[in-house]
N, C-alpha and C positions, 0 to 999 in steps of 0.2 A: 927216347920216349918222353912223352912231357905227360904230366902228371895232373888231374886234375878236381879239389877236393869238393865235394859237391853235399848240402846237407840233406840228412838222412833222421827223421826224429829228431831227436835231440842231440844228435852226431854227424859225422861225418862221414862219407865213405870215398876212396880215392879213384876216378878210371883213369889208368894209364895208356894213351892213344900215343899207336906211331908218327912219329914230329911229322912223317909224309905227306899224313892222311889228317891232321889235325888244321881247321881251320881257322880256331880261334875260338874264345870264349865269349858266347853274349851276357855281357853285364850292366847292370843300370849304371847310369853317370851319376856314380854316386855323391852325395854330401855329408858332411858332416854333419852329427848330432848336435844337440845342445848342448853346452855345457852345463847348467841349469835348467832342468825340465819343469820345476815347479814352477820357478820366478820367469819364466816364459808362459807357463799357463796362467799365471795370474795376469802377468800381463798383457791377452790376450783380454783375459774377460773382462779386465778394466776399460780398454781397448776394444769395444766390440766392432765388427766389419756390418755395414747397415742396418745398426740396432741400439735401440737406448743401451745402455747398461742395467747389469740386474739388479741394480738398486734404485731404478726409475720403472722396473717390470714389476717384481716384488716385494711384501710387505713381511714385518716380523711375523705375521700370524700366516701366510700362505703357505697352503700345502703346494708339496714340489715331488713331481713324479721323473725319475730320471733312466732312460735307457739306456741299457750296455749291451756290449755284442756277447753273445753266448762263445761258449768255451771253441767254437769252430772257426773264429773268427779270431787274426793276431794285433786287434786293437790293444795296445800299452794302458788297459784300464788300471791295472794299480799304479800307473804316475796319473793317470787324467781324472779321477775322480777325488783320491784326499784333495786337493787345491779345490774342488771345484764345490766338496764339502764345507774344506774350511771359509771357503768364500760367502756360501749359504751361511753359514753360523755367522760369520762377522755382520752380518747383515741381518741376524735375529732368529732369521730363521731355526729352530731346534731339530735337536735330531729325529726325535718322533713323528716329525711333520713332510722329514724326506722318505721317500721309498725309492729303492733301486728296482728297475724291470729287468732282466733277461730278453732281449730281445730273441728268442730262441726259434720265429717261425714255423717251418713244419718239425724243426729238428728236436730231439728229446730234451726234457729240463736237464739242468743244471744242476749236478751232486753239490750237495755243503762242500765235502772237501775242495771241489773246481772252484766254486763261491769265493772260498778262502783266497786259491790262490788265483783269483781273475782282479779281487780287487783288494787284498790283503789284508791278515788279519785285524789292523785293526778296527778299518770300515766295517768290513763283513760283520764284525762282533758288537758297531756303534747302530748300523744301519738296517733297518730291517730290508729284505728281499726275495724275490718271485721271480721265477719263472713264468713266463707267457704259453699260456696253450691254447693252439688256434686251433681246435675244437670248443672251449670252453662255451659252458651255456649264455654263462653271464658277461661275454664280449660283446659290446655296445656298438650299436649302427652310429654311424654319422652322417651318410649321405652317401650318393651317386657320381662317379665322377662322370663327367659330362661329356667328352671326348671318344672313352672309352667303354662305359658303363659298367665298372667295376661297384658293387658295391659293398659299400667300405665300412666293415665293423671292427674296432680296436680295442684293445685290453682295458678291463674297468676302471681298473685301478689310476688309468693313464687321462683316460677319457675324462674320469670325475677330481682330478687335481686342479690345482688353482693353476699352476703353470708347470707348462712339458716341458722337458728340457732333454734331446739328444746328443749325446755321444759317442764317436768310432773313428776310425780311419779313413781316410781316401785313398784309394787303389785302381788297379783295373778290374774291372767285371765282366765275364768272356758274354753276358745278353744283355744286363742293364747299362752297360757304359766302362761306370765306374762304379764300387761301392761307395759307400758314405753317406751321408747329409740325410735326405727323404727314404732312403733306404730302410732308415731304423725304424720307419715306420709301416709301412710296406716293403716287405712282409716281415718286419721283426715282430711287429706287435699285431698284427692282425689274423682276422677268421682266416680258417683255410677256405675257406669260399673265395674271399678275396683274393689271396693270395695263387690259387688257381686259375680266376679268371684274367689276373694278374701277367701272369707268368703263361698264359696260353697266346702272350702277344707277343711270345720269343720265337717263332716262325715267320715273324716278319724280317725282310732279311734287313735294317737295320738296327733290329735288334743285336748289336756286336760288341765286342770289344772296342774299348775308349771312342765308340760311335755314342755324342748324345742328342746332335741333333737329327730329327724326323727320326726316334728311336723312341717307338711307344711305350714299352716296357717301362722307357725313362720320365718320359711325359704322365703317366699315370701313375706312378710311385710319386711323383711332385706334387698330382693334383688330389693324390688321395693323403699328403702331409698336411697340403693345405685345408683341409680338410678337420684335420685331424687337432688343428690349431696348434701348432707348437711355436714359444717363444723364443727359443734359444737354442741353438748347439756348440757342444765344446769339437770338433774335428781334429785329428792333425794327419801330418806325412810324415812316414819311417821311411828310415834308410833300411838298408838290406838286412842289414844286422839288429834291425826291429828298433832302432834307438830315435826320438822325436828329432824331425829336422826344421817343423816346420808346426805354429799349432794357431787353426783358424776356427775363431770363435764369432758368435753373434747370431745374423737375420740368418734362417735355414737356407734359401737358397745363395746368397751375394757371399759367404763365407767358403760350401762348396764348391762353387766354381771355382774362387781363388784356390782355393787347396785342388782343384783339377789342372788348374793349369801347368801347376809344381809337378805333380805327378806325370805328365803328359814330357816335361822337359828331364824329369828322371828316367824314365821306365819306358820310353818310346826309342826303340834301338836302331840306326839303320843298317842296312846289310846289302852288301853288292853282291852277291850270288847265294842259291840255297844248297844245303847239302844232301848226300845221300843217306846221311846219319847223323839226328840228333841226338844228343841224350840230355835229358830232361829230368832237373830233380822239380819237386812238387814246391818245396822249399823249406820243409822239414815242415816239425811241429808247430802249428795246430793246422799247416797246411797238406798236411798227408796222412792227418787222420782215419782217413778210408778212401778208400777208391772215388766215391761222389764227390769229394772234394778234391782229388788230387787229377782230378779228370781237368781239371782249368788247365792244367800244366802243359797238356794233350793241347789243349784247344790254340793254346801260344804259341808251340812247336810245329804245329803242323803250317805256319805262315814262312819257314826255312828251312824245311824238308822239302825233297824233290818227289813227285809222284811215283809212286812203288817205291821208296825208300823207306825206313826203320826208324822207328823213336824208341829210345828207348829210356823209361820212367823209371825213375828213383822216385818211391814212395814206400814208405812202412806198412802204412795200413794195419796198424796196429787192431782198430773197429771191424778190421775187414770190409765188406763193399760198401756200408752203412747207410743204404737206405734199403726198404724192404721192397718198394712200386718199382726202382732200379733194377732190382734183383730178378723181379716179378716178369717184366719186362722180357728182359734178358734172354730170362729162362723160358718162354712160351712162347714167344714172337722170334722166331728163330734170322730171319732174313730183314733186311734196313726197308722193303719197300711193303712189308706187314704191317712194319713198325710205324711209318711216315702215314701208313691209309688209317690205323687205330689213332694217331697223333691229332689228326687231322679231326678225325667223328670225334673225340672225347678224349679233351687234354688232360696231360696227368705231367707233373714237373719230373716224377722219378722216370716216367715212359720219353720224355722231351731228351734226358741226359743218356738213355737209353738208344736214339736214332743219332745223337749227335757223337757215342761212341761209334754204333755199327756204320754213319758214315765214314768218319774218320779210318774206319778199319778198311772201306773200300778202296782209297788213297794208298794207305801205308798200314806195314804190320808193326806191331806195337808188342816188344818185352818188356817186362815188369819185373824189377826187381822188388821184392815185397816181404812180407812174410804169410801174405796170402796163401791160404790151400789150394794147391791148385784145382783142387774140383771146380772152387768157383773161378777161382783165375784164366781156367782152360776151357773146361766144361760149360760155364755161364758166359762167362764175359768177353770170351775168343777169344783172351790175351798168350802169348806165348811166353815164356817164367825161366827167370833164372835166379839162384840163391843170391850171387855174388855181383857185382857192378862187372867186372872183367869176364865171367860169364857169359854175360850178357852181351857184353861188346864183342865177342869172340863170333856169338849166334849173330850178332845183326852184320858183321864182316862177313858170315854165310850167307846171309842172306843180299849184303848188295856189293859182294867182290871184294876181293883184298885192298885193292884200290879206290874204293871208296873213302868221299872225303867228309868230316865230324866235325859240327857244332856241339859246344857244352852251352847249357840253359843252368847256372846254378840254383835264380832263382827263379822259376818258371813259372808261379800261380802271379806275379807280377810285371814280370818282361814280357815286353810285345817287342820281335824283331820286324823290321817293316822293309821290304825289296825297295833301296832304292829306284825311282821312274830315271 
């Protein structure tokens, strides 16, 4: 048997596959972290990639509006922002003059306690901050982006600062590319209008994972940043193990790219054959939050599954399915070509994750290990359920022969396996 440990929350859980039937493990080509994450951010911003430095941007008296990724997201915000505070102070800036945004999109605010531990007590207690709600009334237009005709209204608070400053990770993103960079602006900080019209350009088929060129979704998140006027970003890449390996600061775009390119040489796996069984962890906490996020995992794994073959998801889902238009979906639109004709008259992001599961399920059948009730597990979302990771691998050997041969995905909301040509 070979053994193998896959995260689960903020644990572990182990499947044991017969050495026969086990193919191997897809893993990023990992590197190591910093040894110093602060004095790598510092010097980073001293260092900016196509941009004055923030002390040729801002002045002691300038207010500074700063984004961070909401709790669904495993940006290292308590190493990336005290540096990026105390860099502000040294340069005069006070603390009353900075405000932290949540970039939270359509997703729910931000509890205090998450607050706390996103960016650590003692920012959270120096710094004041907000949640972004893209209903809010008093979210400010900016303009139209030209290409796509998205139009683009952003958080007040963000909009009337003297200078914007984004921060998050670069990763893969199974429709805009990659996360990062213009991200945190569309849709972290914007109307849901925007973010709708946004996000209704994920039916283009290059709308994909690590796809950014002729990829609209990516092209319109860019044009509505620029837009949006931001001076700076603090970005970095994590290794598997969340720890900084790499941290690109400066112009919005000429930083993200470098940081795409690291990610692209990390996280882009090749594979000379698919199997007839993946198993798929989400990649724990905060990427298996619920089902709508741990659905990226689905979307990776199904690029080294074999047609009618079995994935099988490790994810807690501790929120349960976590979006309610998913749910909604789900539950009424019973069939993938209800769903693709509703998709199509009047786009909805929850109804979008909705056709991209029920196609996935035309392909392959999909266990879940969870703590899911199966009402929704089964009943809603056609998943097939099992308590335990070995369980589970036992059903999906039912389902494609004793002989059947297993890929492991430990971390699968960020590995992309790719068939060598």
């Amino acid at each position: 048997m070979v053994e193998v440990w896959l995260p689960y929350d903020k644990t572990e859980v182990c499947a044991r596959i017969p050495t026969r039937n086990f193919l191997g493990s897809i893993n990023p080509k990992e590197k190591r972290g910093v040894s110093n994450a602060n004095m790598e951010i510092m010097k980073a911003l001293n260092q900016p990639i196509g941009s004055k430095p923030l002390n040729e941007i801002l002045g002691p008296g300038s207010s500074v509006a700063i984004v961070c990724d909401d709790v669904t997201r495993p940006a290292p915000n308590r190493l990336m922002v005290p540096p990026l505070i105390e860099k502000l102070n040294q340069l005069g800036v006070k603390d009353e003059n900075i405000k932290i945004i949540f970039g939270c999109g359509t997703h729910r605010a931000v509890e205090s306690d998450e607050a706390k531990r996103i960016l650590g007590e003692d920012i959270f207690n120096r710094i004041e901050t907000s949640s972004h709600d893209c209903n809010a009334k008093d979210n400010v237009y900016i303009g139209t982006t030209k290409k796509h005709g998205t139009k683009v209204s952003v958080n007040k608070t963000f909009a009337e600062a003297d200078i914007r400053i984004l921060t998050g990770d670069i990763e893969m993103h199974y429709y805009a590319g990659f996360g990062g960079g213009r991200k945190s602006v569309l849709p972290a900080i914007s109307s849901a209008e925007a973010i709708q019209h946004n996000h209704s350009l994920t039916l283009h088929p290059n709308a994909r994972t690590s796809i950014l060129k002729g990829n609209p979704v990516h092209e319109d998140m860019v044009e509505a940043a620029r837009l949006a006027g931001v001076d700076f970003i603090l970005n970095v890449v994590t290794n598997s193990a969340g720890e900084i390996v790499q941290v690109f600061a400066g112009d919005m775009e000429q930083s993200f790219f470098e940081g795409v390119k690291l990610v692209e040489e990390m996280y882009k796996v090749p594979i000379d054959r698919r199997g007839d069984i993946v198993v798929v962890s989400a990649g724990g906490h905060p990427a298996d939050i619920n089902l709508y996020q741990a659905y990226k995992a689905v979307d990776n794994a199904l690029n080294c599954v074999k047609r009618r073959g079995v994935i099988v998801l490790v994810a807690e889902c501790p929120e349960g399915y976590g979006n309610e238009k998913f749910y909604e979906w789900m539950a009424n639109l019973k069939d993938l070509k209800s769903v693709e004709k509703q998709i199509r008259r009047h786009f909805d992001l929850g109804g979008f994750k909705a056709y991209r599961l029920l196609k996935a399920l035309e392909r392959v059948d999909i266990v879940i290990v969870s703590t899911m009730p199966d009402f929704y597990a089964v009943n809603v979302f056609k998943l097939r359920t099992a308590r335990a990771l070995n369980d589970a691998l036992d059903e999906a050997f039912n389902i494609a022969g004793r002989k059947a041969k297993v890929w492991t995905i430990p971390h699968g909301h960020s590995t992309l396996p790719l068939m060598e040509t």
